[in-house]
N, C-alpha and C positions, 0 to 999 in steps of 0.2 A: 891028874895034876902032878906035876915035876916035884921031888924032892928039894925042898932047899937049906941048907946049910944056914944057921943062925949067926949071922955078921958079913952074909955074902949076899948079891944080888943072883936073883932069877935069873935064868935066860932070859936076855931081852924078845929072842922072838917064840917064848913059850906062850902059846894064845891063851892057852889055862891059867894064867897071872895079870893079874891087870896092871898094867905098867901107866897109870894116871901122873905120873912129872912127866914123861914123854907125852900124854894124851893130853896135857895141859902146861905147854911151856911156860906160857901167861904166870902159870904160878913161880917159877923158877923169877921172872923176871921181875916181878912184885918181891919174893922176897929178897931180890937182890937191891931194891932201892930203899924196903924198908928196913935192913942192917944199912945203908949206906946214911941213912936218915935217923938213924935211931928210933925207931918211930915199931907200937907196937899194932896187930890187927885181932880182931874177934868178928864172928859172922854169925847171924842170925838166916837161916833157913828154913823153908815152907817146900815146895813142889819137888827143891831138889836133895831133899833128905839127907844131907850132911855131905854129899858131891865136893860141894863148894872147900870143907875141912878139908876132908880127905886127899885134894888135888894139891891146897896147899903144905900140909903133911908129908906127904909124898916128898918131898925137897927136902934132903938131909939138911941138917941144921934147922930146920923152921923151928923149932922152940926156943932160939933166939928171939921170934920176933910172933909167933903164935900166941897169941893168948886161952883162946876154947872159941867154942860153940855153941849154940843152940841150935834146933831143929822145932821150928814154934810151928809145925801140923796144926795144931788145934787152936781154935782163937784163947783158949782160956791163957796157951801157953803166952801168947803173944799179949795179953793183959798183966798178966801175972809174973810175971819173969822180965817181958821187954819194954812195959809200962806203956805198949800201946794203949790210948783212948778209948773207951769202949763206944761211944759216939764215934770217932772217929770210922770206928769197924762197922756199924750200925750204919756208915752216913753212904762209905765209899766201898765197903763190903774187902775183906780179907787183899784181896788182888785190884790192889790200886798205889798207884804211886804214894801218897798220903802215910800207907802202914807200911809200904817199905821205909821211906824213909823216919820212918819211926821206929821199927824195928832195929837199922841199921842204927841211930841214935842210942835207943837201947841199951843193946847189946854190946858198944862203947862203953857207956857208963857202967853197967854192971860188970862187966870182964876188966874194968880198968884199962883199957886199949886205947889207943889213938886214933886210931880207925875204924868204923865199922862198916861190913858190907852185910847188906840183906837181899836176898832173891823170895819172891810172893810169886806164884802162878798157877797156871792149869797146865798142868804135862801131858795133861792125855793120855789116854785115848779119850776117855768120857771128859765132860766136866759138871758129873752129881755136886749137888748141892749150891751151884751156881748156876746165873744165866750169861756170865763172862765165856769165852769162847776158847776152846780150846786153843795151845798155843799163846797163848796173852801171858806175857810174865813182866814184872817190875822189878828192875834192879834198881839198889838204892846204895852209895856211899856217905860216911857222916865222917869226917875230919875235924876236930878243935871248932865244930860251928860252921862248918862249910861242909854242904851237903849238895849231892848231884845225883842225878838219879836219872835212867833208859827205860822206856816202854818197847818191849818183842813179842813181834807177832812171827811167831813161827811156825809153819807147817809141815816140822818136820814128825817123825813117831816121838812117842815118849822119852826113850833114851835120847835122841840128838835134840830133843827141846832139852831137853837137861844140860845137857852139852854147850848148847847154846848160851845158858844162861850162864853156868859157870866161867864158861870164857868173857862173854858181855861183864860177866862182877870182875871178874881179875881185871879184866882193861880199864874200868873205871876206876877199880882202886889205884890203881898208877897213873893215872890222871889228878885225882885229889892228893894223892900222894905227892906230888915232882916239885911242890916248893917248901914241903914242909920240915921240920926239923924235928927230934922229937927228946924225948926227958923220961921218957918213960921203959925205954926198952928193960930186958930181964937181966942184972947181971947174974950172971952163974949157972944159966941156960945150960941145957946139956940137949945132946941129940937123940933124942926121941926114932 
């Protein structure tokens, strides 16, 4: 791995650095509507283990408009933190449209956000402890009570179902995003 200098960018083509704003433009273009919107986001995460953050992160200035994260792996987290149902987990099982958008809910309210986006699925290779099929993931968006949510079925390995999903949450979040206004952004934000 490259040396890198503290307040410099990597080589863009060092493979040994993950360069996720280039791997996920999707996020650059979210956070540009939501500073244009004032509008702030939080993200609740399952299959793809903080992906989803870390893509939006990536884009100098996001703590303008970033609020946090979760990483709800376990259902307790997803009860206890994102106020999912536990009926609701019991009825439609972790990986369904129902707990994403619940999670995404969630994790609005708790983060204080305006947005919330949630990804639920099986990444593969296996999917232990379900009989949901590998490749199945739900994205879910919640905005001020409007909520939209994507069903993926991808076949791709585990890394590009991840992939997939993070770009599927960015694109929806700028879908629920594009008429909203918002009141809540951070004054005093600094770049992370």
């Amino acid at each position: 791995m490259s040396r890198v200098t503290p307040g410099t960018d990597a080589d863009p083509g060092d493979p040994n650095v993950p360069h996720l704003a280039g791997d996920f433009p999707e996020s650059a273009s979210l956070g540009r509507q939501l500073l244009a919107r004032g509008l702030t986001v939080a993200v609740a995460e399952s299959c793809t283990g903080g992906l989803l953050g870390a893509a939006l992160t990536a884009v100098p200035g996001a703590s303008a408009y970033m609020r946090g994260g979760i990483i709800a792996y376990a259902d307790t987290v997803k009860i206890d933190l994102l106020a999912v149902d536990p009926e609701q987990l019991a009825r439609f099982g972790a990986v369904s449209v129902e707990v994403a958008e619940a999670m995404a809910r969630g994790v609005a309210q708790l983060l204080g956000a305006d947005l919330g986006i949630a990804i639920t699925g099986v990444a593969g290779p296996g999917a232990a402890g379900t009989a949901k099929p590998v490749g199945l993931i739900h994205v879910a968006g919640w905005c001020r009570d409007r909520t939209e949510a994507a069903e993926l079925r991808e076949s791709g390995g585990r890394e590009a179902n991840r992939a997939a999903a993070v770009r599927a949450a960015l694109l929806l979040g700028s879908r629920l995003t594009s008429g909203a206004r918002g009141s809540s952004a951070q004054p005093g934000a600094t770049d992370d």
